[in-house]
N, C-alpha and C positions, 0 to 999 in steps of 0.2 A: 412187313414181317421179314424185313432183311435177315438174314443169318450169321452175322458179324456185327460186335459191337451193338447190340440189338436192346435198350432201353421199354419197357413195358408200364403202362400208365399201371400199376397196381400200386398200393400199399398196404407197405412193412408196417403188422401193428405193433411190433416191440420195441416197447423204450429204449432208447439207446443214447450213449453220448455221442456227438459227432460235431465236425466244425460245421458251420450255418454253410446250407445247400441250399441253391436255387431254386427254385421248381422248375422242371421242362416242361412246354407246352404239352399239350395232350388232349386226345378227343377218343370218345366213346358212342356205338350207337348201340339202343336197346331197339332191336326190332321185335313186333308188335302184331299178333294177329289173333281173330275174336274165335272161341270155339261155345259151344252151348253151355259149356261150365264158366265164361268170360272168357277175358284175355289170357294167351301164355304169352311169354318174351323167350326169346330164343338166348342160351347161354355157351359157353365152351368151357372145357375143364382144360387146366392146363399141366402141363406137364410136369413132373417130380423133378425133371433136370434142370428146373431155371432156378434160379437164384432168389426169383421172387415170386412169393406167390404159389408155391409147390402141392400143384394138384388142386389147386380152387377152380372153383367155378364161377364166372367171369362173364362182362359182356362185352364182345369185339370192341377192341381198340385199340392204341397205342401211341405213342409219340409221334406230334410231327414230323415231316420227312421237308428235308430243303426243297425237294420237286413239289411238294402241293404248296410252293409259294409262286411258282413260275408262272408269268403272263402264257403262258401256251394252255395251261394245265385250266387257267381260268376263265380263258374263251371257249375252255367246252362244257362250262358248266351251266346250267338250267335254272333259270327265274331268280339267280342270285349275284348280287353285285359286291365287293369287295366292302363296299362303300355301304350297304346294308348291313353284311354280315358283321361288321367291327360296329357299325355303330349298336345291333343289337345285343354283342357280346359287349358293348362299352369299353373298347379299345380304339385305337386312334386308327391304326391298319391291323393288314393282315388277318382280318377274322373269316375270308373265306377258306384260310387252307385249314379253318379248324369243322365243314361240313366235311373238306377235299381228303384228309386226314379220315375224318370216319368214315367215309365209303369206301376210300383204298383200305383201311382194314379188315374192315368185314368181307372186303372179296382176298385179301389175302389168307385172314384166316378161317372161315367159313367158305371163299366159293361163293357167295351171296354176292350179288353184285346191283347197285340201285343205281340203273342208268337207261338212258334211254337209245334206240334205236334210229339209225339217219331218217326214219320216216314218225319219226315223234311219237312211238310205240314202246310203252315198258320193256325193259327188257325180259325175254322169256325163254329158256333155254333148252333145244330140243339137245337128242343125248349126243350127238356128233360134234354140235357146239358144244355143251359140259365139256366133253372130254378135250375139244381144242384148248380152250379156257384153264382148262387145268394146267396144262403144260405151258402156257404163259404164266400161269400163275405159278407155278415152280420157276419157271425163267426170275418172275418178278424177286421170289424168294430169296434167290441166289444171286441178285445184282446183276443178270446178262441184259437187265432190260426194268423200265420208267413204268412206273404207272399211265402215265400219258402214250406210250408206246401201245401198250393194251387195251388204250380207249380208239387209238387211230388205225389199228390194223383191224379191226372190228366195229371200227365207225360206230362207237358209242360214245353218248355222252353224256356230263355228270347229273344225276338226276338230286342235287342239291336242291331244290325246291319240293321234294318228296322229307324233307327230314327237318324236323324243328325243334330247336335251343329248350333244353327239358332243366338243366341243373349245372350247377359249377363246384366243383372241389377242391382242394389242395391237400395234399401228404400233410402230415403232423410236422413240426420242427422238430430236428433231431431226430432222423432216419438216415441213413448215408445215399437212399435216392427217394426223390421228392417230385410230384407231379402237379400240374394244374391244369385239371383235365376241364374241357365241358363236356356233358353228357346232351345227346342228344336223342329224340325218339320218332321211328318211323313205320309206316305201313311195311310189315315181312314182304318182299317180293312176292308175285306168283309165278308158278311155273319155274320154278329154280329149287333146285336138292341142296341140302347142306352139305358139307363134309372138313370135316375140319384139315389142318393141315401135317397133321400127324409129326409134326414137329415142333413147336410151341405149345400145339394144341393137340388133346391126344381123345377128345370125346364133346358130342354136344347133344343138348336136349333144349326139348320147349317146354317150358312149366308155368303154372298159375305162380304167380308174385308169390303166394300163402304157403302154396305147396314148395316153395321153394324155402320157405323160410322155416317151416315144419322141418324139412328133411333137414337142413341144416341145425335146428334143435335136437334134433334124437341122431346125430353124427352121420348122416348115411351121404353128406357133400359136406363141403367145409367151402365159408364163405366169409369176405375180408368185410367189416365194417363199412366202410362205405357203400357195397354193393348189398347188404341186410338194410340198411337205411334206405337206397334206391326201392329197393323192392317193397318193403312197408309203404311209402307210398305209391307206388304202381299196385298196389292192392285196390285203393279206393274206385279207379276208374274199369266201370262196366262193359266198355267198348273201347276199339283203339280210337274211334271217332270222338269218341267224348276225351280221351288220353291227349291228340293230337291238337284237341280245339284247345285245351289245357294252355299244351305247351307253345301253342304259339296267339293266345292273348297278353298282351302287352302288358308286360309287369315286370317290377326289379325282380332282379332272380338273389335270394338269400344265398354270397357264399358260404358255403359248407366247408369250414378247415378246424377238422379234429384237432380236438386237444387230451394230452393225458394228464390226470393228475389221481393220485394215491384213495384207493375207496375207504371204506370203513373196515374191510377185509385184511387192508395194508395193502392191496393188489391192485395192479395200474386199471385204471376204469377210463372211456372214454367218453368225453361231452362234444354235442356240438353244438350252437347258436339255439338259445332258448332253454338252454338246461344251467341251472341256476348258478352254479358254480367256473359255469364258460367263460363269462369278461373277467372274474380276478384272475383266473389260471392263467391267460393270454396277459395279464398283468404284471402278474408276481413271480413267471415264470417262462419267460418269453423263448426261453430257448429251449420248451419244450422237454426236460429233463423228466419232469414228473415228479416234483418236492408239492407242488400243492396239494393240498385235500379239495375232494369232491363233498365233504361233508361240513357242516359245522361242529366244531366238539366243545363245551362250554369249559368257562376257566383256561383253556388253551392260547395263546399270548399265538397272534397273525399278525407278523410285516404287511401290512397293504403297501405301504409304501415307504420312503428314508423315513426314517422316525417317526413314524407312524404305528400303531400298534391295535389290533382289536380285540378283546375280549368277551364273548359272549356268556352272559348271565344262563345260568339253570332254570327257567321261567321256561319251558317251551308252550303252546298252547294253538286253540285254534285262532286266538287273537294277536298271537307275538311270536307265532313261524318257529325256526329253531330255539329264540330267545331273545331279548334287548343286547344289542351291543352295544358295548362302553369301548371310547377309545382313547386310546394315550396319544399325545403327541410329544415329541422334546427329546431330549437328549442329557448326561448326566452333569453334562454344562449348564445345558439354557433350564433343566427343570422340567417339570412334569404337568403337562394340561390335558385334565379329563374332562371328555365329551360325555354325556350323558352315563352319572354313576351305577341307573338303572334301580332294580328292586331293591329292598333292606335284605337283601341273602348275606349271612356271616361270609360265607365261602366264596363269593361274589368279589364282596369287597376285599378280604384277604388275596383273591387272583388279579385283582387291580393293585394292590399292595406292592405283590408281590411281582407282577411282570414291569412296572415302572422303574427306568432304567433311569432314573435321580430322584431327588426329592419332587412330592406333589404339591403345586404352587396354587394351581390354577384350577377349579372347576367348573364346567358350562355346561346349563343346560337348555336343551330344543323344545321342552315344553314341559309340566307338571301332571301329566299321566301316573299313574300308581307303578307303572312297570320304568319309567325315565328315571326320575329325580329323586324318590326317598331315601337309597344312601350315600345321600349330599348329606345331610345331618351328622353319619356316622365317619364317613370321609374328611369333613374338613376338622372333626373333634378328634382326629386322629393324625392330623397332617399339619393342621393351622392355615388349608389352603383359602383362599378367598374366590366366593363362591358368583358366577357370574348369571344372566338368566330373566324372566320377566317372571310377577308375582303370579298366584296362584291363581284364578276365576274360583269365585266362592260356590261350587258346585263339590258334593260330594264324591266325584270319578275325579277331583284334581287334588295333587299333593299338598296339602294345608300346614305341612310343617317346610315346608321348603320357603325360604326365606333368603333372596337374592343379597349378596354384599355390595353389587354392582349390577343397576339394573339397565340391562342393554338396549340401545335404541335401532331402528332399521339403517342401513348405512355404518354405524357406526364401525370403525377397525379398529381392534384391539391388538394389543402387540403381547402375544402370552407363547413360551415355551421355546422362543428363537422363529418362530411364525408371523404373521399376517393373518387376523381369521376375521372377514366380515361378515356382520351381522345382517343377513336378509331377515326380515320380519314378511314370516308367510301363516297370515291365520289361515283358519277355515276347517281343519280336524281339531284346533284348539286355537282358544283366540291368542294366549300367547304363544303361540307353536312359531321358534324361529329356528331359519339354516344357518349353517357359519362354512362360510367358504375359504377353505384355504388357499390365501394367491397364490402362492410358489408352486404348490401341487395340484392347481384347476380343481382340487378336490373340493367336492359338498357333503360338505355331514346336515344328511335330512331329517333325523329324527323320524317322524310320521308323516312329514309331508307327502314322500314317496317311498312306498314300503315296497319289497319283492314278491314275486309270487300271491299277490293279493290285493284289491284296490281297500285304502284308506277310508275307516266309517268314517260318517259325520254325522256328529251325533248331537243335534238341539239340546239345551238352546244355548251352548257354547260354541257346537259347528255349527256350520254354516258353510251352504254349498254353493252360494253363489258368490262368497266371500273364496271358498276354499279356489274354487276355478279362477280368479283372478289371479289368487297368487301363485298358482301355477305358471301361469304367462310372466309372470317377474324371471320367471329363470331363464325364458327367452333370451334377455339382454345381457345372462351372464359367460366369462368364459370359462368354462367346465368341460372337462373331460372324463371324471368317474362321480358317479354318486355314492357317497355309503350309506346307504341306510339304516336305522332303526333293528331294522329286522334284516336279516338274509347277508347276502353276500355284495362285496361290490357291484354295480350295474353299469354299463359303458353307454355311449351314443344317448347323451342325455335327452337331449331334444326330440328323438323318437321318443325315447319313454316321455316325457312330456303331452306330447301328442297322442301317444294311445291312451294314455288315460283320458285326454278330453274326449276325444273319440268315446273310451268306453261310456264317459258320465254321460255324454247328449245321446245315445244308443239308450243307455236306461232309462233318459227323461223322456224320449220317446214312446219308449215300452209301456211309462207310466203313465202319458197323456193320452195311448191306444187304449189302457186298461180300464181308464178313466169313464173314455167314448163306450164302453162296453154299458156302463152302468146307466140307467136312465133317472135316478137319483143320487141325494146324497148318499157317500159311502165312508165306510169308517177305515183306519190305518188296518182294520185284520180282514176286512172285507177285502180291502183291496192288494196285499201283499204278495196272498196266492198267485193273482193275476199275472201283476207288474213283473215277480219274479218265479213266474211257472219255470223259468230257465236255472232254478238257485234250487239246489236240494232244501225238501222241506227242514231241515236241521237248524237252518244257517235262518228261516224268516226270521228268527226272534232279532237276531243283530241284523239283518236285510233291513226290518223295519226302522231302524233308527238310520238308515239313510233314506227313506222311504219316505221317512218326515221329513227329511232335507232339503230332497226335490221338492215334494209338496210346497214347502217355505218359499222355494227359489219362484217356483208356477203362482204362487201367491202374490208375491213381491212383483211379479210380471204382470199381475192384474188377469192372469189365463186361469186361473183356478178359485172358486169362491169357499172358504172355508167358514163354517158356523156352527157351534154343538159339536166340536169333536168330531166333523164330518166332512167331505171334501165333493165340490159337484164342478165339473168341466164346464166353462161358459163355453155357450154356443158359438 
């Protein structure tokens, strides 16, 4: 808490233009103690006179200091090694100065101090100590003296093995200061007073995660984004010992780096990993400005990428998310190649018409669903485009007027629009259901193979689930960097999404072969739906049950399931 030149891990939530900033290191502790209503976490409000951050309420921390990298500072720290800490922060060095960093702040700013005594005793502080303590701690304030200085004249030392790696964050792009803090959470000391330091920090309290987020609802504290998101989750845990065990079982820790982009309001909204609109914003808008939308808005013509273009159709539903996107590729050179022309909507097609920045040559489509390809028909009788695609499966939910001019093979690479777009053939939602990857752009136009915010039906006796799970694994071998899909917004780190969906399918074949064991005869698809998806609001069994057949099919096909009359019975 030096008082010169004094950098503060907070962020600035207003969009701003600025040249691209660093992040500073930065480390945060959320201290942690149980009362009969649960957990409070200890906060500090900060002062009106800083620059950032003015008058929120905070949780001790701040910027690395060049002394908590010093080998002196690191031979008094407790149960932690240099060589542990970076490896659990996943940096090469340096990750102990980022516990040595939170505990020097919390006793600069608070007085709280988590260290131990030369006879391997918490520290605990009677009032003649506080008040020594204090005035070192003003010396530390004002640069007459080390944090290490205040561990050796009081023969304490660092109780880093009292505090464990909870969360990681970074500032937004385009802030003029920028942090990349790790948050860390520990047992509150005992026997130690708080007091802030009446000069960064002008007030502090303990509160429930809830209550904390309450008061900041109805204006009565004001609280920065990232610290409302910390504390919605420190709601869930009922004791700090459940908190602690949390935060220190071994798992990747998801960074956390806000992003802005434009709400349905016109007003800067923020996302972060998992909110649907996160991977294109970081996309299409890397420096953090705030030009993207948080929303879909249909007919609206989106850059995803160089000439690249999306348009979503006015279809929204519980089946097709915001809507089908159709996308443009090309330029007023190479011509106009659409990806999936979507519903027969007049208004549709006229926004394809009309966001296509040359003539339409080319059309492609990912599969013959009723919301993909029926205006293929009205598109190429309006263009002369030459329409690309596999024929229809004679089932009534497939497009029967659609009629390919060229019918694509898996592998095959077409050269349409100044591109490279190959042909994965991935049935299993549909038997002709193919991806077209664009090389230049690592981009995958999926169609339904992988939909957002929703796992893909499969729906007999065109899908097929142990068909569909195969061709998932084809996307293994590919190089991809975004998916677009069908539905929703771009999606990043393909190969995770890959993975959770198989994860999710063998979770519900699971669920299905438990629901199975329940019954002691044969059972019928509505007997058994409830079961399988007790976890699926009743609303959704009707479309549940047509993947519900699917599994069934796969367990069939495995010889684990005997089906006869419309009925299904678990072999022993």
């Amino acid at each position: 808490m030096k008082r010169k030149n004094r950098h503060k891990n907070n962020y600035d939530e207003t969009p701003v233009t600025s040249p691209i900033v660093v992040p500073r290191p930065a480390a945060t502790v959320i201290l942690a103690r149980d009362t009969n209503d649960g957990i409070e976490v200890f906060m500090v409000q900060r002062t009106t006179e800083v620059v950032f951050a003015k008058g929120m309420h905070v949780f001790p921390g701040g910027g690395l200091d060049p002394t908590d990298h010093h080998d002196e500072i690191a031979s008094l720290c407790v149960g932690l090694t240099d060589a542990t800490a970076s490896n659990t922060l996943g940096i090469d060095k340096g990750g102990l100065a980022y516990w040595i960093a939170a505990i020097r702040e919390c006793f600069e700013e608070a007085g709280l101090l988590l260290g131990y005594r030369h006879d391997n005793e918490l520290v605990q502080l009677a009032e003649h100590e506080a008040l020594r303590l204090s005035d070192l701690r003003s010396a530390l304030a004002e640069n007459k003296i080390t944090f290490v200085d205040v561990l050796k004249a009081e023969q304490f030392r660092v109780a880093t093995d009292k505090i464990a790696y909870y969360s990681h964050w970074i500032t937004m792009p385009g802030r003029p200061k920028r942090y990349d803090t790790r948050f860390f959470v520990a047992q509150a000391p005992v026997g130690q007073v708080a007091k802030q330091d009446d000069y960064e920090t002008v007030g502090h309290r303990w509160v429930r995660p809830v209550d904390a987020i309450e008061k900041s609802r109805l204006g009565e504290i004001d609280l920065m984004f990232p610290t409302i998101k910390t504390l919605e989750s420190l709601a869930r845990f009922a004791t700090v010992q459940e908190l602690l065990d949390y935060a220190r079982t071994p798992k990747p820790k998801q960074l956390m780096a806000p992003r802005t982009g434009t709400g349905r309001d016109g007003k800067p909204e923020i996302l972060i990993p998992g909110d649907y609109a996160y991977a294109e914003l970081g996309k299409i808008d890397a420096a953090g400005v705030g030009v993207g939308k948080t929303y879909i808005e249909p007919g609206v013509a989106v850059e995803i990428a160089p000439n690249v273009l999306r348009v979503t159709a006015s279809n929204p539903g519980m089946m097709t998310g915001p809507g089908t996107n159709s996308y443009l590729i090309g330029s007023p050179d190479t011509g106009i190649a659409v990806i999936d022309p979507g519903p027969p909507l007049a208004e549709h097609i006229d926004a394809l018409l009309k966001a296509a920045r040359g003539p339409i040559k080319w059309i492609l489509c990912t599969h013959t669903h009723l919301d993909h390809s029926p205006a293929a028909l009205e598109l190429k009788a309006r263009t002369g485009a030459t329409v690309y695609g596999m024929p229809p499966p004679p089932y009534p939910n497939q497009d029967q007027t659609f009629a390919p001019d060229v019918q694509v093979t898996h592998q095959q690479a077409l050269q349409v629009a100044g591109a490279t777009l190959r042909v994965i053939h991935t049935p299993g939602h549909a038997s002709n259901q193919v991806c077209y990857l664009h090389e230049t752009e690592c981009l995958m136009f999926t169609g339904d193979h992988i939909m957002q915010g929703s796992t893909v039906v499969i729906n007999p006796p065109d899908g097929n689930m142990a068909t569909y799970l195969a061709s998932l694994r084809l996307l293994f071998d590919e190089k991809i960097d975004f998916l677009a899909p069908g539905h929703g917004f771009l999606m990043d780190k393909p190969t995770e999404a890959v993975e959770r969906i198989l994860v999710h399918r063998q979770d519900r074949e699971n669920k299905v072969v438990a629901a199975l064991r329940t019954f002691k005869q044969p059972v019928t698809l509505e007997e058994l739906v409830p079961v399988a998806y007790k976890d699926t609001a009743e609303k959704l069994h009707k479309v549940a049950m047509r993947s519900l057949f699917a599994h069934l099919q796969k367990l069939v096909q495995e010889q684990r399931v005997v089906y006869a009359n419309e009925t299904w019975l678990l072999k022993p």
